[in-house]
C-alpha positions as CSV (number, residue, x, y, z in Angstrom):
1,X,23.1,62.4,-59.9
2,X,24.6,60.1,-56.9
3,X,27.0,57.5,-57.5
4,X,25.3,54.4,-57.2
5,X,28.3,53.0,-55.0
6,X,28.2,56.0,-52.6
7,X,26.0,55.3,-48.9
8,X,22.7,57.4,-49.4
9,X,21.3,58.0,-45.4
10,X,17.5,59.7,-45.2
11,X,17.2,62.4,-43.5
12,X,13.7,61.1,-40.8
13,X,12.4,62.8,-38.0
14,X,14.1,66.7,-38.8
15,X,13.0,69.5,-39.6
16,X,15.0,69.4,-42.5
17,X,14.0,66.7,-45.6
18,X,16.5,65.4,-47.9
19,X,19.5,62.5,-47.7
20,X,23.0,62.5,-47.4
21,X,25.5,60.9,-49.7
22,X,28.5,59.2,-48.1
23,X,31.5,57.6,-50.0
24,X,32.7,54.4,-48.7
25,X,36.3,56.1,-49.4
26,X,34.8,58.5,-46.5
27,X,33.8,55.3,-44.3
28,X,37.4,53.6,-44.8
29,X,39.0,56.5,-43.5
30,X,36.8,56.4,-40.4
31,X,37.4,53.2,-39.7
32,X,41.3,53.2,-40.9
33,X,41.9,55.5,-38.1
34,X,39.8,54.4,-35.4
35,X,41.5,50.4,-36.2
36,X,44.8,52.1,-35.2
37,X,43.9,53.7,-32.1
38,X,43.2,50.4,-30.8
39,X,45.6,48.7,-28.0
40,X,47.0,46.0,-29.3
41,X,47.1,47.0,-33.4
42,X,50.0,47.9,-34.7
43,X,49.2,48.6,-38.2
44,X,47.2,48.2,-40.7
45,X,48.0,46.2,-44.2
46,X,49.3,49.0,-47.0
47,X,48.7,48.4,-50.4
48,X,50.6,49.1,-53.3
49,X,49.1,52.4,-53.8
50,X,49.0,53.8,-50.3
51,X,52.8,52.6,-50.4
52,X,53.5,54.9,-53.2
53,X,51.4,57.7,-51.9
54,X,53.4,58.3,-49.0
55,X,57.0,58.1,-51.2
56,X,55.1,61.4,-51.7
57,X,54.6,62.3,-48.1
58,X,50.7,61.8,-48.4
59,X,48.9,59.3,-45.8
60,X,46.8,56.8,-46.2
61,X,44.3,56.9,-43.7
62,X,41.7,53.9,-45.3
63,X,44.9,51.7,-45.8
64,X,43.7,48.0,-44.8
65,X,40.0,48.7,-44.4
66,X,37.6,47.9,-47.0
67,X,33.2,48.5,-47.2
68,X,31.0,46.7,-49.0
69,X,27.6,47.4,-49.5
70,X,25.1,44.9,-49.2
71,X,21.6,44.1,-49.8
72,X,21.5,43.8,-46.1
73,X,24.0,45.9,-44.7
74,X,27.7,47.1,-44.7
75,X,30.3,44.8,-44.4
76,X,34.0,45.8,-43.1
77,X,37.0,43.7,-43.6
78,X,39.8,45.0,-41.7
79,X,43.6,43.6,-42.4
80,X,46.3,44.4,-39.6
81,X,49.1,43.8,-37.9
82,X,49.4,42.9,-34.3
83,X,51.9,43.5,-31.9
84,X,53.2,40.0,-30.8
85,X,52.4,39.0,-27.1
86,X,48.1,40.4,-27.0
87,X,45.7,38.4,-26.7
88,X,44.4,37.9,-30.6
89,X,41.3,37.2,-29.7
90,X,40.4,40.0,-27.3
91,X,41.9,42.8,-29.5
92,X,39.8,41.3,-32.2
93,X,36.6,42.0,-30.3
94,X,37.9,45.6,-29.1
95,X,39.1,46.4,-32.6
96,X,35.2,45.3,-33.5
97,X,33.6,46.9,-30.8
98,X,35.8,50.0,-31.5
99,X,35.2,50.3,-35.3
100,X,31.4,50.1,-34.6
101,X,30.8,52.7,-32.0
102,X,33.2,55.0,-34.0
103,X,31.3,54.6,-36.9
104,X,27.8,54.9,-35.4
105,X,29.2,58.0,-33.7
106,X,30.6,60.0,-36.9
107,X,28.0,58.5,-39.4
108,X,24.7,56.9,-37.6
109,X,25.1,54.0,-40.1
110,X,25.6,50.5,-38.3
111,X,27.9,48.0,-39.8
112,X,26.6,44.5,-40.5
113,X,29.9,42.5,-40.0
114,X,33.4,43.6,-39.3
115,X,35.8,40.9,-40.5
116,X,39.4,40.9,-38.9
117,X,41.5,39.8,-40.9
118,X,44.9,39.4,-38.8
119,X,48.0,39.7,-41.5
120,X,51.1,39.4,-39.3
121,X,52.6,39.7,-35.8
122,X,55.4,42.6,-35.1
123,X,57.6,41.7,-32.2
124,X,59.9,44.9,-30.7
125,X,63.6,43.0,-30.5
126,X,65.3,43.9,-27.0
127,X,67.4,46.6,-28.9
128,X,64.3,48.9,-29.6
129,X,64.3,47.3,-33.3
130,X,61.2,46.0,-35.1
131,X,61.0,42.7,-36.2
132,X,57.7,41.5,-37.9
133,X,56.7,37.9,-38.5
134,X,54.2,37.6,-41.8
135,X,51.4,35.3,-41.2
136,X,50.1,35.3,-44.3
137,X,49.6,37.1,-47.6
């Protein structure tokens, strides 16, 4: 029996008939990486889970991505860190653009909204050093 939070898709239009079931675990993880191959991101927001689980050398790949499920469609909030000096703005709209081609690509679902949510700023000090300036919780 599915899991009434997992993302059923209908197989239409093959030869074969039946659905797929897709967690949205699966989906953060998608989008988790794609968000970091973006210019202009420098990380994503951990939590205090994916925090512990790499103490134990394991990787969160989801970190700072979260689906929701709606009515009438999914919606991704996305919390990173940018590097200090990019346009906010226009990494926004790449991060965006980014996230819903790459999930399109891997899953042929289409996300509804993608919120950015822009946590801090991380400025590289002259010495190579990382300083990051919090913007907000």
């Amino acid at each position: 029996m599915p899991d009434s939070k997992n993302i059923l898709i209908q197989q239409e239009n093959s030869s074969v008939n039946g659905t797929v079931e897709i967690s949205p675990r699966v989906l953060e993880i998608i989008l988790g990486i794609a968000a970091r191959e973006v210019d202009g991101v420098y990380d994503m927001r951990d939590s205090l889970s994916s925090t512990l689980n790499s103490l134990f050398g394991l990787e969160n790949h989801g970190k700072g991505v979260t689906i929701e499920q709606k009515d009438d469609g999914l919606i991704a909030d996305v919390y990173a860190y940018f590097d200090y000096g990019i346009s906010v703005p226009k990494v926004s709209l790449k991060l965006q653009k980014a996230l819903k081609e790459q999930l399109v690509f891997m899953t042929d679902l289409k996300l509804k909204d993608i919120n950015v949510h822009v946590v801090g700023l991380v400025a590289k000090k002259a010495d190579g050093n990382i300083e990051g300036i919090k913007i907000s919780e």
